[in-house]
N, CA, C and O atoms as CSV, one atom per row, in Angstrom:
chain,resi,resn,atom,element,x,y,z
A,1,UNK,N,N,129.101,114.723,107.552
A,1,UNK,CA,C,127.983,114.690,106.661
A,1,UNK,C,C,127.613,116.115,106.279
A,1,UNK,O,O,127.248,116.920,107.136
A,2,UNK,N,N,127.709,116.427,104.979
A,2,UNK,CA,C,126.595,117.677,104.718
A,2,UNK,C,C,126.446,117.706,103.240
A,2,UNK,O,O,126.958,116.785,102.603
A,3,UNK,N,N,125.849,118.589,102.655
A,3,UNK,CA,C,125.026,118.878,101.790
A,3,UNK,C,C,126.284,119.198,100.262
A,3,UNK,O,O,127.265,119.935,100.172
A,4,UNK,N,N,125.724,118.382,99.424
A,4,UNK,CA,C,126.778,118.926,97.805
A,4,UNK,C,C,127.115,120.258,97.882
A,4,UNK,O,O,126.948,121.247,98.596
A,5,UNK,N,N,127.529,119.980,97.102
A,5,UNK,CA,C,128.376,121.897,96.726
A,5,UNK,C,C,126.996,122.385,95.679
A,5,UNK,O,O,127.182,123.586,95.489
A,6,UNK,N,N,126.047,122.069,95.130
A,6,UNK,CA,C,125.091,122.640,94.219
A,6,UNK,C,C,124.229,123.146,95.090
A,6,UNK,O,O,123.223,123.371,94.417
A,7,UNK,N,N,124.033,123.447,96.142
A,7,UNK,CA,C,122.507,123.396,97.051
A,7,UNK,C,C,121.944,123.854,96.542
A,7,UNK,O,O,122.517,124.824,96.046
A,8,UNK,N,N,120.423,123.734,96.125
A,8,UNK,CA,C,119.210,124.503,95.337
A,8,UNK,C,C,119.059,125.720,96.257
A,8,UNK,O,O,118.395,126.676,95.858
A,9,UNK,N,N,119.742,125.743,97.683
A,9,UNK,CA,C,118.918,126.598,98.674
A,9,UNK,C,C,119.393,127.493,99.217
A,9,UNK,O,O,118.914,128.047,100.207
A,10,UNK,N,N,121.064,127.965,98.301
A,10,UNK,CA,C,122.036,128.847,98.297
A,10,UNK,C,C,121.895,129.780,99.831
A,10,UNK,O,O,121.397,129.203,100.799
A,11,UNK,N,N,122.187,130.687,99.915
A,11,UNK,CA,C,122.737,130.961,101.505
A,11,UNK,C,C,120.989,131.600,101.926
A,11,UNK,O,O,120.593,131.401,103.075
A,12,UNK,N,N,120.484,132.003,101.376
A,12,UNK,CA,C,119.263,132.345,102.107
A,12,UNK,C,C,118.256,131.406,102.863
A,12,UNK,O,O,117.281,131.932,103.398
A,13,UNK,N,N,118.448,129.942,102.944
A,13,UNK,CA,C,117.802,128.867,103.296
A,13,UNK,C,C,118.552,128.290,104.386
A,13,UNK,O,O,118.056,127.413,105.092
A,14,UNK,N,N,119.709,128.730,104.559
A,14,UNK,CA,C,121.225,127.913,105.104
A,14,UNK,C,C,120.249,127.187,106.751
A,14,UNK,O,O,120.309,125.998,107.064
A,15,UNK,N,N,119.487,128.198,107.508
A,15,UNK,CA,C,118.911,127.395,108.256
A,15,UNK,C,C,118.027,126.062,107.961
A,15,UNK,O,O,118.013,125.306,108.933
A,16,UNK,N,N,117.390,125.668,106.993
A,16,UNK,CA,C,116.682,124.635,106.542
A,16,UNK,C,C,117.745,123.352,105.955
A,16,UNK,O,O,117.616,122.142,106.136
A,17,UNK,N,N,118.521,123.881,105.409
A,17,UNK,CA,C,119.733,123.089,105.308
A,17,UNK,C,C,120.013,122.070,106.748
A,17,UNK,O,O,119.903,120.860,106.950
A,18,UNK,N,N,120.509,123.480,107.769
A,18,UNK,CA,C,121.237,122.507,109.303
A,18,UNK,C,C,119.946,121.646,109.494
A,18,UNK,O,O,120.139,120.551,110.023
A,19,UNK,N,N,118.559,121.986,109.124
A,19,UNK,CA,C,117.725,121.395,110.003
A,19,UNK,C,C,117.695,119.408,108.993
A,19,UNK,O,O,117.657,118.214,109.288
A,20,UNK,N,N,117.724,119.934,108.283
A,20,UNK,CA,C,117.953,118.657,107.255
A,20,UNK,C,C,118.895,117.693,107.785
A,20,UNK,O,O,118.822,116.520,108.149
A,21,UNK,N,N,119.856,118.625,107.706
A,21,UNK,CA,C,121.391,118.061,107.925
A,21,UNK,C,C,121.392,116.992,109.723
A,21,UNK,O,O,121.767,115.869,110.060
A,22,UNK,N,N,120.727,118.211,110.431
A,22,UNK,CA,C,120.322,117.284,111.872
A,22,UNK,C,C,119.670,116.294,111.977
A,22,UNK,O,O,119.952,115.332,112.691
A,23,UNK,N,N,118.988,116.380,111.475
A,23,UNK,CA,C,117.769,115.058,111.286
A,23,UNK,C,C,118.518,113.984,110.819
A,23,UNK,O,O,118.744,113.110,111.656
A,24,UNK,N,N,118.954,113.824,109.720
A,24,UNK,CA,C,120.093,112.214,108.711
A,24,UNK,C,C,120.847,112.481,109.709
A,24,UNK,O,O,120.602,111.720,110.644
A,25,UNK,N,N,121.485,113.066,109.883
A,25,UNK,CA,C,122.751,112.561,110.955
A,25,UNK,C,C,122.289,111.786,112.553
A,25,UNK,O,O,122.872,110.891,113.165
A,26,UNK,N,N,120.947,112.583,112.919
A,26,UNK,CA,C,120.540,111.668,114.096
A,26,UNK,C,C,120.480,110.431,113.496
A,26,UNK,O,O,120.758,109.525,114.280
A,27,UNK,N,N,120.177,110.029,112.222
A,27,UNK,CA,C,118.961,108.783,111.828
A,27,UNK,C,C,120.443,107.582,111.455
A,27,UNK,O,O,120.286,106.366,111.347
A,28,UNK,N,N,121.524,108.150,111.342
A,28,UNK,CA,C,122.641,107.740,110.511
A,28,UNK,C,C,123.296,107.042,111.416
A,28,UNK,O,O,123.934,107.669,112.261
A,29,UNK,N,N,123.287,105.760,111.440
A,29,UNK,CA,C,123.524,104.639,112.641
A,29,UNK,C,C,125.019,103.872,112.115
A,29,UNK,O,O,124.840,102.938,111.334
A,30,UNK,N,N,126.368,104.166,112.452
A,30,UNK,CA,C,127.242,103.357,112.246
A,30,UNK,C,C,127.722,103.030,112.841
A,30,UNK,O,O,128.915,102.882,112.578
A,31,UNK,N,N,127.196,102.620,114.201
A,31,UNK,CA,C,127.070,101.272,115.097
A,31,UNK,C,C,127.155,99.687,114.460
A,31,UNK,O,O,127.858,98.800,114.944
A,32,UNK,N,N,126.355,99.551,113.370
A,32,UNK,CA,C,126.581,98.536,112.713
A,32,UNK,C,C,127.163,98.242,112.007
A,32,UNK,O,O,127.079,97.157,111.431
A,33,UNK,N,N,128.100,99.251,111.763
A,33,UNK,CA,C,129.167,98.750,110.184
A,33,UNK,C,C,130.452,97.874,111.066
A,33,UNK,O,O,130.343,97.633,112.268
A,34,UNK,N,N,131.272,97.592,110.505
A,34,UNK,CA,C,132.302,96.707,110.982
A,34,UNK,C,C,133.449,97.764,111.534
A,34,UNK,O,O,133.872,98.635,110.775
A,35,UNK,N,N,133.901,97.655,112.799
A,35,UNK,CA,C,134.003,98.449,113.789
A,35,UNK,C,C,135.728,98.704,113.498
A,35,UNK,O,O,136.363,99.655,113.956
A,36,UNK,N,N,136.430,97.337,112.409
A,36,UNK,CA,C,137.650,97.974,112.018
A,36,UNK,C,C,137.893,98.587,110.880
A,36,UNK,O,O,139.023,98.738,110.416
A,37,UNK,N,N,136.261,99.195,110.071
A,37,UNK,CA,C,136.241,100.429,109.144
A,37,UNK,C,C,136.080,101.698,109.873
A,37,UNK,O,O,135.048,102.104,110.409
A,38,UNK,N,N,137.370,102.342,109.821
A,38,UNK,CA,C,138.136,103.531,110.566
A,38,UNK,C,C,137.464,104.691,109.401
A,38,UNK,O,O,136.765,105.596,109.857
A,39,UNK,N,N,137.672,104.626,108.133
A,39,UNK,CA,C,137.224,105.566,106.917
A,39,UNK,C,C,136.946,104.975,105.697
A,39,UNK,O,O,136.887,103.792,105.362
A,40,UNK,N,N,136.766,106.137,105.020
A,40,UNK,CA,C,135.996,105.481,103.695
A,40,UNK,C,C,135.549,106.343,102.481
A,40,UNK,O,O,134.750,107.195,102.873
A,41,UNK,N,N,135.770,106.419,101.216
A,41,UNK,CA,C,135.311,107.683,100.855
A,41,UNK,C,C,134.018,107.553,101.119
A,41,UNK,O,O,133.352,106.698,101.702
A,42,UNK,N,N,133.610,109.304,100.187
A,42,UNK,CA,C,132.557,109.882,100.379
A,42,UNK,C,C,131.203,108.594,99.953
A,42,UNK,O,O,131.592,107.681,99.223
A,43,UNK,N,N,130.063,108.564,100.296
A,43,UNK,CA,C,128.859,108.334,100.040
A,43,UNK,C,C,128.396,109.229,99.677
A,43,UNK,O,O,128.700,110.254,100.286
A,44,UNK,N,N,127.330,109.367,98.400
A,44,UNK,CA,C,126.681,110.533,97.847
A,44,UNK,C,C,125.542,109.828,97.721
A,44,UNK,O,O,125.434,108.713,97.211
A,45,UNK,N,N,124.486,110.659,98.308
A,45,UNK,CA,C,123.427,110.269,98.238
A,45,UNK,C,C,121.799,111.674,98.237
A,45,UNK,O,O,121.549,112.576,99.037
A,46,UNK,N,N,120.958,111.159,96.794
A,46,UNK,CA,C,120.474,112.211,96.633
A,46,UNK,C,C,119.065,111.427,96.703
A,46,UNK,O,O,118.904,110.207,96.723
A,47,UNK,N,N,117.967,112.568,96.740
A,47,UNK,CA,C,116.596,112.665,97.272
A,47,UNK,C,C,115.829,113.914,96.898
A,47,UNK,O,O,116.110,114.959,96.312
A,48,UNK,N,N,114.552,113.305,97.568
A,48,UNK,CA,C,113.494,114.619,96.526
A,48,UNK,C,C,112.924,114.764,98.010
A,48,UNK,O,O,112.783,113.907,98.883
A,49,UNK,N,N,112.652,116.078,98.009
A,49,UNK,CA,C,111.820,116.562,98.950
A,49,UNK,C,C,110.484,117.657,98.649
A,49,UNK,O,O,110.795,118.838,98.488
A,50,UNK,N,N,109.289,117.354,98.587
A,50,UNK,CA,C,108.291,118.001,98.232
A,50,UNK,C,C,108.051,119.150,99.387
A,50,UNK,O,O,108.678,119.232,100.443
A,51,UNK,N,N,106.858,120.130,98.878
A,51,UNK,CA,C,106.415,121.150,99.557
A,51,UNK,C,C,106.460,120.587,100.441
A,51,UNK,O,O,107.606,120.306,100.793
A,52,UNK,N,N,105.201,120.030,101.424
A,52,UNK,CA,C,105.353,119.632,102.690
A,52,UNK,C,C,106.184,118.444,103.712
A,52,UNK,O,O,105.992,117.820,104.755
A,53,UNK,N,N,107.160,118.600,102.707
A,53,UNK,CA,C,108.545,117.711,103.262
A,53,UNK,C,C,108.089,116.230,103.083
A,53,UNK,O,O,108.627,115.454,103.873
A,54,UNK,N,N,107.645,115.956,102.642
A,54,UNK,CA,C,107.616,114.210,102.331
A,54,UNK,C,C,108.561,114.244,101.390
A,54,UNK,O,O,109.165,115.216,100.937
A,55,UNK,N,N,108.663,112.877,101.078
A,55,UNK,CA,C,110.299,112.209,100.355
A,55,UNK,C,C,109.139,111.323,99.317
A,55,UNK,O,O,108.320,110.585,99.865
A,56,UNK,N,N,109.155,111.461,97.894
A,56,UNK,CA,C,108.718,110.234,97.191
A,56,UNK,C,C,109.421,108.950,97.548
A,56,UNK,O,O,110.592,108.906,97.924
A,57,UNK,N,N,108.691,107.991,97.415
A,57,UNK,CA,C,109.050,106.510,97.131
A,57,UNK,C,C,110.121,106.312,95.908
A,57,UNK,O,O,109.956,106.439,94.695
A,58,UNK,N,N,111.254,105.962,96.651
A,58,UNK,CA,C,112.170,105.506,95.123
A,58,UNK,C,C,112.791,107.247,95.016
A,58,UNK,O,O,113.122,107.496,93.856
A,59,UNK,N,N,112.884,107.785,95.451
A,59,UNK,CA,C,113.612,109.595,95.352
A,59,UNK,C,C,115.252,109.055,96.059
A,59,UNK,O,O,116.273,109.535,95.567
A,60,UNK,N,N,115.347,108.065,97.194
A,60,UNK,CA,C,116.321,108.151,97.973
A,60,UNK,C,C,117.183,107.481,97.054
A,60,UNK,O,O,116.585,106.537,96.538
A,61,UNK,N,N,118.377,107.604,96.642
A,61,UNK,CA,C,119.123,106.471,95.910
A,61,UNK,C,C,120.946,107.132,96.034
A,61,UNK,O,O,121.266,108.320,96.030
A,62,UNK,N,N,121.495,106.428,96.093
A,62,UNK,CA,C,122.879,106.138,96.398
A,62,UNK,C,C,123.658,106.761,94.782
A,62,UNK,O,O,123.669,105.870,93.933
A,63,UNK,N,N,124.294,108.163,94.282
A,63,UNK,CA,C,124.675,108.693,93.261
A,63,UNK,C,C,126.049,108.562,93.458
A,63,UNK,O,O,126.664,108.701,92.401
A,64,UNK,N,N,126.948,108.283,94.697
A,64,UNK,CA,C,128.209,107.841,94.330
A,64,UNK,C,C,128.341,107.005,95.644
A,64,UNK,O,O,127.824,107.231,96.738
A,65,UNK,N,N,129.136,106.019,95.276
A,65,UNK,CA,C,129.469,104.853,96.314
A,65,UNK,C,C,130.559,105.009,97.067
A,65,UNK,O,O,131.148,105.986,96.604
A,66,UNK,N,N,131.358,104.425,98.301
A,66,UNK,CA,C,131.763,104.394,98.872
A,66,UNK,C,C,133.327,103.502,98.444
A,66,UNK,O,O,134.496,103.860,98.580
A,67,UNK,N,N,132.626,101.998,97.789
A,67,UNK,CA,C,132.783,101.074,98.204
A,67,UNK,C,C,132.465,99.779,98.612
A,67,UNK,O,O,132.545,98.734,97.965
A,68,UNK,N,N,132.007,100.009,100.029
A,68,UNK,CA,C,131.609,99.572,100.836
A,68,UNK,C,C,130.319,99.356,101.264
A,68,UNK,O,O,129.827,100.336,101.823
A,69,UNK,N,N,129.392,98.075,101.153
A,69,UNK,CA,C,128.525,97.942,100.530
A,69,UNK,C,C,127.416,98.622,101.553
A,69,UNK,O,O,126.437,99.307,101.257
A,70,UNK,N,N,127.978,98.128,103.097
A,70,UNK,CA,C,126.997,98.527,103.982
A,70,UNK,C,C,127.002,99.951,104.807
A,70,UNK,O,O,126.163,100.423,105.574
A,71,UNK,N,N,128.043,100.363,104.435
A,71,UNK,CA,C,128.154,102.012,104.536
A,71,UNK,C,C,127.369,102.793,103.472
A,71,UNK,O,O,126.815,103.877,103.655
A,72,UNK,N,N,127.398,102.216,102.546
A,72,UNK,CA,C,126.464,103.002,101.571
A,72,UNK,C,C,125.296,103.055,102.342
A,72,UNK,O,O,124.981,103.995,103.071
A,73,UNK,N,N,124.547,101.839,102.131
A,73,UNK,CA,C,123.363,101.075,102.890
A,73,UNK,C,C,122.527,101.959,103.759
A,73,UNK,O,O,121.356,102.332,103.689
A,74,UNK,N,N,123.524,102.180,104.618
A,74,UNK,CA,C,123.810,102.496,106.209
A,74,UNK,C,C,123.275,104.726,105.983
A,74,UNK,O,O,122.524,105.472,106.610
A,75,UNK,N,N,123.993,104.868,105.045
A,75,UNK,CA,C,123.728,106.303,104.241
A,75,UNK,C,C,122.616,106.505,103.639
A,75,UNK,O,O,122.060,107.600,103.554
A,76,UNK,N,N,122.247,105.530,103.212
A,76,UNK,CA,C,120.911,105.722,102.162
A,76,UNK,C,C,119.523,105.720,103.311
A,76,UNK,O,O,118.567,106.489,103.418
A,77,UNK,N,N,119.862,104.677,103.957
A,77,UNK,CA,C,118.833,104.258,105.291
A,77,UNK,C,C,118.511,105.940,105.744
A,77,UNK,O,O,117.586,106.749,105.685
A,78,UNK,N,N,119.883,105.861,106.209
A,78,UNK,CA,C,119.878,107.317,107.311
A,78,UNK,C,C,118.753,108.535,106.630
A,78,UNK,O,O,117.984,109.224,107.300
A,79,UNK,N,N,118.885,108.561,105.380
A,79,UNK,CA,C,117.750,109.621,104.701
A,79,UNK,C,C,116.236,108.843,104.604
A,79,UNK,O,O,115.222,109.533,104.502
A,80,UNK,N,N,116.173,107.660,104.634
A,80,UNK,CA,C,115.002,107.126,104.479
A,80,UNK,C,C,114.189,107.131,106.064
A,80,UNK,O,O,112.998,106.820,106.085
A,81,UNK,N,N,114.732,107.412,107.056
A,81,UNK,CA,C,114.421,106.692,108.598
A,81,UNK,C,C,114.210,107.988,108.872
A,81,UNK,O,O,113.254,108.140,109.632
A,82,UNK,N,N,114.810,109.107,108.498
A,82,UNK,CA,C,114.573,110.781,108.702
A,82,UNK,C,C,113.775,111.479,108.278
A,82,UNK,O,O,113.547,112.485,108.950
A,83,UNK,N,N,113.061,111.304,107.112
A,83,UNK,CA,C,111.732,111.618,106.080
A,83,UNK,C,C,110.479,111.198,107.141
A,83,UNK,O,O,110.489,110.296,107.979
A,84,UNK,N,N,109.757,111.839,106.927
A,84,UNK,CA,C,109.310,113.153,106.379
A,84,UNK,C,C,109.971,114.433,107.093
A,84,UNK,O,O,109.899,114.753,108.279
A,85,UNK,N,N,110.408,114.854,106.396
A,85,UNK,CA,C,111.338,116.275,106.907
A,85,UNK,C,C,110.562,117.553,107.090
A,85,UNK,O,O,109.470,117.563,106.522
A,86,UNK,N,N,110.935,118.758,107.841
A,86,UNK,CA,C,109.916,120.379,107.848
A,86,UNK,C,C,109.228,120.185,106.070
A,86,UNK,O,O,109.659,119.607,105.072
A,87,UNK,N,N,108.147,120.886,106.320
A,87,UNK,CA,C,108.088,121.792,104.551
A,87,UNK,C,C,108.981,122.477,104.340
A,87,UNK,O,O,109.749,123.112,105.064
A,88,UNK,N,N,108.879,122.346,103.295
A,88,UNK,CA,C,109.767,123.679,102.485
A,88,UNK,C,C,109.965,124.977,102.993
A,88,UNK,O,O,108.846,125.375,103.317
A,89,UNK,N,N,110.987,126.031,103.281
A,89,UNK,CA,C,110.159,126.733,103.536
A,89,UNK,C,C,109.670,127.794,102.435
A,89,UNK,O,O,110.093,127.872,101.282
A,90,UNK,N,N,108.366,128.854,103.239
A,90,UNK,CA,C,107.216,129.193,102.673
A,90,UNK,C,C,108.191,129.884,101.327
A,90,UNK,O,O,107.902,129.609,100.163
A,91,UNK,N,N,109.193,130.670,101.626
A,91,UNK,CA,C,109.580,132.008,100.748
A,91,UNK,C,C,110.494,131.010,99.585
A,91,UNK,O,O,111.142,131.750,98.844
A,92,UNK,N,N,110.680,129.618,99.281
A,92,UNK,CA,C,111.109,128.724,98.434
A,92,UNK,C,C,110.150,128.798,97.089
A,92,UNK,O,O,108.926,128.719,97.193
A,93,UNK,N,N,110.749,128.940,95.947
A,93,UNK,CA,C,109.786,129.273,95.307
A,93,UNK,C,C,109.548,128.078,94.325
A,93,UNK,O,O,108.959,128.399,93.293
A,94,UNK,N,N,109.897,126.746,94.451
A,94,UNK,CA,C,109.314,125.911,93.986
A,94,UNK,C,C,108.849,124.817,94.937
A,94,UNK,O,O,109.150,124.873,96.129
A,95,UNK,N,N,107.872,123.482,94.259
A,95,UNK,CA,C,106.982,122.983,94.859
A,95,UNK,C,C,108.186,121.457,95.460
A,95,UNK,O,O,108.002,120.653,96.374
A,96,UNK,N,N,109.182,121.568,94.627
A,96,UNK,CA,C,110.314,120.430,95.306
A,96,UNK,C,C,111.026,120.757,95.027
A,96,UNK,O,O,111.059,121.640,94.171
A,97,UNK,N,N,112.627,119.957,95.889
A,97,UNK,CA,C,113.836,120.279,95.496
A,97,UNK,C,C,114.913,119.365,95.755
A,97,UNK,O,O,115.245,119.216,96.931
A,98,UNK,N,N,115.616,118.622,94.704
A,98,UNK,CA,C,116.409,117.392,94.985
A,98,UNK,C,C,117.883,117.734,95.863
A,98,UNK,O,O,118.753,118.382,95.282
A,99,UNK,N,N,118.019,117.450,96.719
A,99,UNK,CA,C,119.017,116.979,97.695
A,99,UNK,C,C,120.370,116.343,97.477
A,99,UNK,O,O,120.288,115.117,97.542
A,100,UNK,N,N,121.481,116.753,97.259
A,100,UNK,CA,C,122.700,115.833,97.592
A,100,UNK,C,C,123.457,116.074,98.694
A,100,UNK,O,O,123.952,117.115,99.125
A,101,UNK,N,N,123.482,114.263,99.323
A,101,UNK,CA,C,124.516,114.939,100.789
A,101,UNK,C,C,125.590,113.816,100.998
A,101,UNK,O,O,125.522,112.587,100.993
A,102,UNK,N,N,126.341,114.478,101.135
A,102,UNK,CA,C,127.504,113.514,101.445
A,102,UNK,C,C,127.708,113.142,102.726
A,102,UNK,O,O,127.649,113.951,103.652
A,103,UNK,N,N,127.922,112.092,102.857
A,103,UNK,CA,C,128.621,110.706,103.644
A,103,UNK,C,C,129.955,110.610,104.208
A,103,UNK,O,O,130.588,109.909,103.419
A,104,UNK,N,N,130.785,110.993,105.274
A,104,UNK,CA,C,131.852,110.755,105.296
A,104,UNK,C,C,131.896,109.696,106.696
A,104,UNK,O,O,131.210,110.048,107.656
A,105,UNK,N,N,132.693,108.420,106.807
A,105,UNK,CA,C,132.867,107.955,107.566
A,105,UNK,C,C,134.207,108.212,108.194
A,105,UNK,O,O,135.338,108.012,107.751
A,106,UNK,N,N,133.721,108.796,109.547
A,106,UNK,CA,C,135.097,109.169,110.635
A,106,UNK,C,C,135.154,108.500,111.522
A,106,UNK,O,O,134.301,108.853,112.337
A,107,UNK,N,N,135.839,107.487,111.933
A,107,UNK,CA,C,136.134,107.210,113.589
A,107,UNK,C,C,137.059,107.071,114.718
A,107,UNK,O,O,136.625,106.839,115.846
Protein backbone atom coordinates (compact mmCIF):
# COMPACT_ATOMS: atom_id res chain seq x y z
CA UNK A 1 0.00 0.00 0.00
CA UNK A 2 1.20 3.59 -0.51
CA UNK A 3 0.53 6.83 -1.76
CA UNK A 4 0.10 7.89 -5.96
CA UNK A 5 2.95 9.13 -7.66
CA UNK A 6 1.24 12.96 -7.53
CA UNK A 7 1.58 13.50 -3.67
CA UNK A 8 0.41 17.11 -2.90
CA UNK A 9 3.08 16.68 -0.02
CA UNK A 10 6.26 16.18 -2.15
CA UNK A 11 9.36 15.21 0.02
CA UNK A 12 9.08 17.85 2.72
CA UNK A 13 5.91 16.18 4.39
CA UNK A 14 7.29 12.52 3.62
CA UNK A 15 6.80 11.99 7.50
CA UNK A 16 2.94 12.76 7.42
CA UNK A 17 2.68 10.64 4.48
CA UNK A 18 4.18 7.22 6.64
CA UNK A 19 1.85 8.43 9.32
CA UNK A 20 -1.18 8.22 6.90
CA UNK A 21 0.13 5.36 5.26
CA UNK A 22 0.26 3.48 8.97
CA UNK A 23 -2.95 4.15 9.99
CA UNK A 24 -5.05 2.48 6.40
CA UNK A 25 -2.81 -0.21 6.51
CA UNK A 26 -3.57 -1.00 10.30
CA UNK A 27 -7.41 -0.41 9.38
CA UNK A 28 -6.99 -2.61 6.01
CA UNK A 29 -8.46 -6.05 6.97
CA UNK A 30 -7.92 -8.90 4.28
CA UNK A 31 -8.81 -11.49 6.52
CA UNK A 32 -12.06 -11.44 4.83
CA UNK A 33 -11.49 -11.59 1.26
CA UNK A 34 -11.47 -15.14 -0.17
CA UNK A 35 -8.34 -16.74 1.04
CA UNK A 36 -7.61 -18.35 -2.64
CA UNK A 37 -7.16 -14.54 -3.88
CA UNK A 38 -3.26 -14.76 -3.81
CA UNK A 39 -3.17 -11.08 -5.99
CA UNK A 40 -4.84 -8.62 -7.75
CA UNK A 41 -4.25 -5.43 -9.43
CA UNK A 42 -3.86 -2.21 -7.98
CA UNK A 43 -6.97 -0.57 -6.01
CA UNK A 44 -6.86 3.22 -6.26
CA UNK A 45 -8.46 4.91 -3.94
CA UNK A 46 -8.74 8.72 -3.26
CA UNK A 47 -9.96 11.07 -0.33
CA UNK A 48 -10.02 14.52 1.12
CA UNK A 49 -8.42 15.37 4.15
CA UNK A 50 -9.10 18.78 5.85
CA UNK A 51 -6.94 21.02 8.21
CA UNK A 52 -7.68 19.15 11.24
CA UNK A 53 -7.61 15.76 9.61
CA UNK A 54 -11.23 14.88 9.29
CA UNK A 55 -12.27 13.13 5.98
CA UNK A 56 -15.65 14.71 4.41
CA UNK A 57 -18.59 12.44 3.98
CA UNK A 58 -18.61 10.99 0.42
CA UNK A 59 -14.49 12.26 -0.11
CA UNK A 60 -13.59 8.33 0.18
CA UNK A 61 -14.34 6.73 -3.26
CA UNK A 62 -12.72 3.92 -5.23
CA UNK A 63 -10.78 5.91 -8.68
CA UNK A 64 -9.50 2.63 -10.09
CA UNK A 65 -10.75 -0.91 -9.47
CA UNK A 66 -9.25 -3.98 -8.92
CA UNK A 67 -11.73 -6.13 -10.24
CA UNK A 68 -12.67 -7.65 -7.52
CA UNK A 69 -15.55 -6.45 -5.92
CA UNK A 70 -14.67 -7.02 -2.24
CA UNK A 71 -11.07 -6.09 -2.37
CA UNK A 72 -11.99 -2.87 -3.58
CA UNK A 73 -14.60 -2.71 -0.71
CA UNK A 74 -12.15 -3.98 1.67
CA UNK A 75 -9.68 -0.73 0.37
CA UNK A 76 -12.13 1.83 0.47
CA UNK A 77 -13.30 0.64 4.14
CA UNK A 78 -9.64 0.61 5.21
CA UNK A 79 -9.56 4.65 4.61
CA UNK A 80 -12.97 5.10 6.03
CA UNK A 81 -12.28 3.01 9.59
CA UNK A 82 -8.79 5.15 9.77
CA UNK A 83 -10.26 8.82 9.53
CA UNK A 84 -10.02 11.04 11.35
CA UNK A 85 -6.33 11.24 10.64
CA UNK A 86 -3.30 13.93 12.46
CA UNK A 87 -4.04 17.65 11.09
CA UNK A 88 -2.36 18.76 8.52
CA UNK A 89 0.68 19.66 9.24
CA UNK A 90 1.07 23.36 10.52
CA UNK A 91 3.88 24.49 7.68
CA UNK A 92 1.13 22.92 4.76
CA UNK A 93 -0.03 25.74 3.17
CA UNK A 94 -3.45 24.86 2.28
CA UNK A 95 -6.67 24.22 4.27
CA UNK A 96 -7.09 20.44 2.42
CA UNK A 97 -5.52 18.04 0.37
CA UNK A 98 -6.87 15.07 -1.77
CA UNK A 99 -5.14 11.74 -1.30
CA UNK A 100 -4.41 8.84 -3.73
CA UNK A 101 -3.28 5.48 -2.41
CA UNK A 102 -2.86 2.44 -3.83
CA UNK A 103 -3.96 -1.02 -2.94
CA UNK A 104 -1.89 -3.91 -3.66
CA UNK A 105 -3.01 -7.34 -2.66
CA UNK A 106 0.01 -9.71 -1.59
CA UNK A 107 -0.18 -13.05 -0.03
Amino acid sequence: MGIGNNSPFGTQFGWYVNLLRDQVARNWRTSDLDPRLRTAPQVWVTFTIRRDGSVPTGSVRITQRSGNQSLDYSAQRAVMDAAPFQPLPPQFQRNEVEIEFRFELRR
